[in-house]
DRENPA-3360 file (N, C-alpha, C; in nm, 2 decimals, always signed):
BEGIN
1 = XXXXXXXX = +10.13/+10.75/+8.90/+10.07/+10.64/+8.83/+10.16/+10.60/+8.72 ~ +10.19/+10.46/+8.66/+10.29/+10.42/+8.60/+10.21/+10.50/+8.44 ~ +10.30/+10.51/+8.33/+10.30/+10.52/+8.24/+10.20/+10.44/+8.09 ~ +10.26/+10.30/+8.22/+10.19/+10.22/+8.10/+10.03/+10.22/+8.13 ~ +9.99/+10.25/+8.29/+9.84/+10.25/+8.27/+9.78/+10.40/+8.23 ~ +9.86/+10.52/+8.28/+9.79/+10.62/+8.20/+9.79/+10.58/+8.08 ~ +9.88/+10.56/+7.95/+9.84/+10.53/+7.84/+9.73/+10.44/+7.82 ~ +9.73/+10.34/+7.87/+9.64/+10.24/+7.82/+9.50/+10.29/+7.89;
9 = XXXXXXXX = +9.45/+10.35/+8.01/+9.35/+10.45/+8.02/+9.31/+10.55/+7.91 ~ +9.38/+10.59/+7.91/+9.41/+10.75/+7.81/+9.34/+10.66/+7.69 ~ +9.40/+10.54/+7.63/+9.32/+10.49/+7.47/+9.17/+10.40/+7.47 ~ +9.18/+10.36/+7.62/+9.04/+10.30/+7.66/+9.01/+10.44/+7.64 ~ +8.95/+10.52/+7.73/+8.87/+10.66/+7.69/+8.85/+10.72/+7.57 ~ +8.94/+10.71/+7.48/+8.92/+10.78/+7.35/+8.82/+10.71/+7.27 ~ +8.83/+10.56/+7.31/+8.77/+10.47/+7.25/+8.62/+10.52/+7.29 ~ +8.57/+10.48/+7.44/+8.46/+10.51/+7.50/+8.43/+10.68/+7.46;
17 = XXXXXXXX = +8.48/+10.73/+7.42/+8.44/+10.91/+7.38/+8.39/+10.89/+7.24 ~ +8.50/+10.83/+7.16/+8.42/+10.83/+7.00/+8.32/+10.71/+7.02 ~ +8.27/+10.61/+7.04/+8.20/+10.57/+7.05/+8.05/+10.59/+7.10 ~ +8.08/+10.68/+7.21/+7.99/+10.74/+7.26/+7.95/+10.85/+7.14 ~ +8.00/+10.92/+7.07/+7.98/+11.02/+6.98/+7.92/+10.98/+6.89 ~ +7.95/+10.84/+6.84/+7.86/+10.73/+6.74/+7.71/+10.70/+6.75 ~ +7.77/+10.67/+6.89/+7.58/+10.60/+6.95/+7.46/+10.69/+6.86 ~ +7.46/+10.84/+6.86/+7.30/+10.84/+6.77/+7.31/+10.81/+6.62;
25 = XXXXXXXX = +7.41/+10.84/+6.53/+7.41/+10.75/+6.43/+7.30/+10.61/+6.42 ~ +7.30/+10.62/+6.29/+7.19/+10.48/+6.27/+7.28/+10.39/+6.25 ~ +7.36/+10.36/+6.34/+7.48/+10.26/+6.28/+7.47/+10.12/+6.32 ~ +7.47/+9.99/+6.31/+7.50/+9.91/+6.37/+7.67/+9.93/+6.45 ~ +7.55/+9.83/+6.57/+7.69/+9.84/+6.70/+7.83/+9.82/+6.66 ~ +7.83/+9.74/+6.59/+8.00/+9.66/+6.56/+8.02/+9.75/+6.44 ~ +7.95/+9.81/+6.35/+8.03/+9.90/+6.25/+8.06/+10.03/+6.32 ~ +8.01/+10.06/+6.44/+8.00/+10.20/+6.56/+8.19/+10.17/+6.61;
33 = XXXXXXXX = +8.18/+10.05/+6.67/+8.31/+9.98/+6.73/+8.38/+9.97/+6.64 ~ +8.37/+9.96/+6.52/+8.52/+9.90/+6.44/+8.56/+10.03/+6.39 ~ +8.46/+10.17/+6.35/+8.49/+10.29/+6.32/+8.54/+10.38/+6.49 ~ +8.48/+10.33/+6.59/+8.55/+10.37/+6.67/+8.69/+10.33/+6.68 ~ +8.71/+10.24/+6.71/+8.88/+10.20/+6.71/+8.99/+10.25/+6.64 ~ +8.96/+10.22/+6.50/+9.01/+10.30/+6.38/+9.03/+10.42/+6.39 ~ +8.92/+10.49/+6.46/+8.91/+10.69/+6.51/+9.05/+10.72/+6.60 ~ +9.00/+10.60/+6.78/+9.08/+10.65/+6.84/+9.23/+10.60/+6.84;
41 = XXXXXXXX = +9.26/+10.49/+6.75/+9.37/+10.49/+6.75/+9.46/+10.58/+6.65 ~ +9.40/+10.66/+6.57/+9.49/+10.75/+6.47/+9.46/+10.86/+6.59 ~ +9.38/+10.91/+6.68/+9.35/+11.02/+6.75/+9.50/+11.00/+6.88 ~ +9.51/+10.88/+6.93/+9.58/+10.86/+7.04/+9.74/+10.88/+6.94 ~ +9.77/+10.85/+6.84/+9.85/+10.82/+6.79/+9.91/+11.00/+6.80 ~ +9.83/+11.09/+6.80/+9.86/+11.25/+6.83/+9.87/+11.30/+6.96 ~ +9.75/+11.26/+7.01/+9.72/+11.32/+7.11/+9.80/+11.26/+7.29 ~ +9.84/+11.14/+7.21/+9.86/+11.04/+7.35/+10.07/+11.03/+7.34;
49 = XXXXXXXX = +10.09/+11.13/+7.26/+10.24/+11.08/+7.23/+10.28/+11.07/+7.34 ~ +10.28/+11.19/+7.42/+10.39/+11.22/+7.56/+10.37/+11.05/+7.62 ~ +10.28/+11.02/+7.65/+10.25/+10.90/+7.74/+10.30/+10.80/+7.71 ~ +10.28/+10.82/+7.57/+10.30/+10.66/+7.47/+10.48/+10.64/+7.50 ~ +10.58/+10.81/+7.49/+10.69/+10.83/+7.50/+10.76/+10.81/+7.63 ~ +10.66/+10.85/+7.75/+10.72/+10.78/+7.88/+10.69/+10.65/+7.91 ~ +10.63/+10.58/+7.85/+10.60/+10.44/+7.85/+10.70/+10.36/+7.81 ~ +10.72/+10.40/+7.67/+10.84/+10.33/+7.59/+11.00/+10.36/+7.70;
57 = XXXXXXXX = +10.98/+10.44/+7.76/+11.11/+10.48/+7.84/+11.11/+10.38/+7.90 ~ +11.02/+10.39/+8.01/+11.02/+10.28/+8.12/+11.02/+10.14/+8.07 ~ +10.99/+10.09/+7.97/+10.98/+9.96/+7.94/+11.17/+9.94/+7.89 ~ +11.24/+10.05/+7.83/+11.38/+10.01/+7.80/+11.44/+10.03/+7.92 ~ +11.41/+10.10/+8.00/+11.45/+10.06/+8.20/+11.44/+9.93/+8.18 ~ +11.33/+9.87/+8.20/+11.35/+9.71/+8.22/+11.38/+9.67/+8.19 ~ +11.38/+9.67/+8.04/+11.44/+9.57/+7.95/+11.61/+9.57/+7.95 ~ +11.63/+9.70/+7.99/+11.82/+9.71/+8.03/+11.84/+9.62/+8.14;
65 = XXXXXXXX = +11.76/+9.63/+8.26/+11.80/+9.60/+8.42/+11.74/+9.45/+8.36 ~ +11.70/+9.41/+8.28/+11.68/+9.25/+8.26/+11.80/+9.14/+8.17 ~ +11.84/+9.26/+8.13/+11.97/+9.19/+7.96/+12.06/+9.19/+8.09 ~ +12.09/+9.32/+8.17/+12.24/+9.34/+8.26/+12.24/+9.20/+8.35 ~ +12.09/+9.18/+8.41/+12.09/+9.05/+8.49/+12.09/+8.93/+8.44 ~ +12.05/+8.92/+8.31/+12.08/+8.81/+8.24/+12.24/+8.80/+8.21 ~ +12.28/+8.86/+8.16/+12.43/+8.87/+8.16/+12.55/+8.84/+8.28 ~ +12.47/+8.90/+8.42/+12.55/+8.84/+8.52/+12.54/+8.67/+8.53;
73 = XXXXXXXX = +12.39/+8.63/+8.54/+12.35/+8.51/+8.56/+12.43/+8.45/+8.44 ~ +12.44/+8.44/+8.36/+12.54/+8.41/+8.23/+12.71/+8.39/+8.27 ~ +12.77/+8.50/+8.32/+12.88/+8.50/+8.38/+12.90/+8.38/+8.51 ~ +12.83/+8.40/+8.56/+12.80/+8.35/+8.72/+12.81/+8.18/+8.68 ~ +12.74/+8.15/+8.58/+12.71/+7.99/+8.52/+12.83/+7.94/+8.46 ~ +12.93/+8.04/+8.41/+13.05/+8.01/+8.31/+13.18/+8.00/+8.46 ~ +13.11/+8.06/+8.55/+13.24/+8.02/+8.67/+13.31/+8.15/+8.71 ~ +13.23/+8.26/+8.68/+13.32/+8.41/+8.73/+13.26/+8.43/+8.92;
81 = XXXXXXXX = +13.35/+8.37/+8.93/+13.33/+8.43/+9.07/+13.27/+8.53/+9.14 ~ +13.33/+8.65/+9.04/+13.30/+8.76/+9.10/+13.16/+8.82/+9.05 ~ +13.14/+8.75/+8.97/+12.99/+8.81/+8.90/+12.89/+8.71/+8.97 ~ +12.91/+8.58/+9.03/+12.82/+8.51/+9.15/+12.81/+8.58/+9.24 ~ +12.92/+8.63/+9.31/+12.88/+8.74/+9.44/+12.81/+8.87/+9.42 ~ +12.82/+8.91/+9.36/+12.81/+9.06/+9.29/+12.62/+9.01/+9.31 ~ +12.60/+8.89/+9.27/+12.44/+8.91/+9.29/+12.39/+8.79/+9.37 ~ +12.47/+8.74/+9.46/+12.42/+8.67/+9.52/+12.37/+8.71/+9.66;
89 = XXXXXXXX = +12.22/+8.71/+9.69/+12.19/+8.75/+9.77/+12.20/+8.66/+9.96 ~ +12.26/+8.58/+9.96/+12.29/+8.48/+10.02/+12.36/+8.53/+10.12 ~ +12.51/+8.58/+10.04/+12.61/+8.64/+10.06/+12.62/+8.77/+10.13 ~ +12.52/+8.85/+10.10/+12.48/+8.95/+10.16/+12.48/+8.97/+10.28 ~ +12.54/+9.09/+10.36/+12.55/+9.11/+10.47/+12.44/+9.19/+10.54 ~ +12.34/+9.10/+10.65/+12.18/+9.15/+10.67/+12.25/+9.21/+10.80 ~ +12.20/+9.36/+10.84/+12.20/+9.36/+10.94/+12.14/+9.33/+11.06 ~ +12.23/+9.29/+11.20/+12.18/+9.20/+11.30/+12.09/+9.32/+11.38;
97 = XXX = +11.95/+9.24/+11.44/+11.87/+9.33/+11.49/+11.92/+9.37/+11.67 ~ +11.89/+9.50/+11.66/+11.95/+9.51/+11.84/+11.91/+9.45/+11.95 ~ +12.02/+9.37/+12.04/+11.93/+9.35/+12.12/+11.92/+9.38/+12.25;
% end
């Protein structure tokens, strides 16, 4: 499962746990929910690191393999030849199916 939805599971539930914990309180609903939030977000902010920390990974994965391909596309537009081929999928050699 990717990272970013265990986390974001992982803080929906903390939410639905302390709130649930609220419900017999005599509280109005919306002050139940605004003290829930407040709860589970200082609670996830302990409890949810590892997740929060393979999440942040994976997002600078992309955000690298997005700058690198921006960069070719950049080169490619300025006239480097070799940085057009390098990603041009066109050019690519598909192999022929047997027949």
């Amino acid at each position: 499962m990717s990272p970013a939805i265990k986390y974001t599971l992982g803080r929906v539930g903390l939410f639905v746990v302390v709130l649930a914990l609220l419900s017999p309180l005599p509280l109005n609903i919306l002050v139940s929910g605004m003290i829930a939030i407040v709860v589970s977000a200082v609670a996830s902010f302990f409890l949810l690191a590892k997740w929060r920390n393979q999440m942040n990974e994976q997002l600078v994965g992309v955000a690298g393999r997005r700058s690198a391909e921006k960069q070719r596309l950049r080169a490619a537009l300025a006239g480097d030849e070799e940085a057009a081929a390098e990603g041009d999928r066109a050019t690519e050699k598909t192999p022929e199916p047997p027949r």
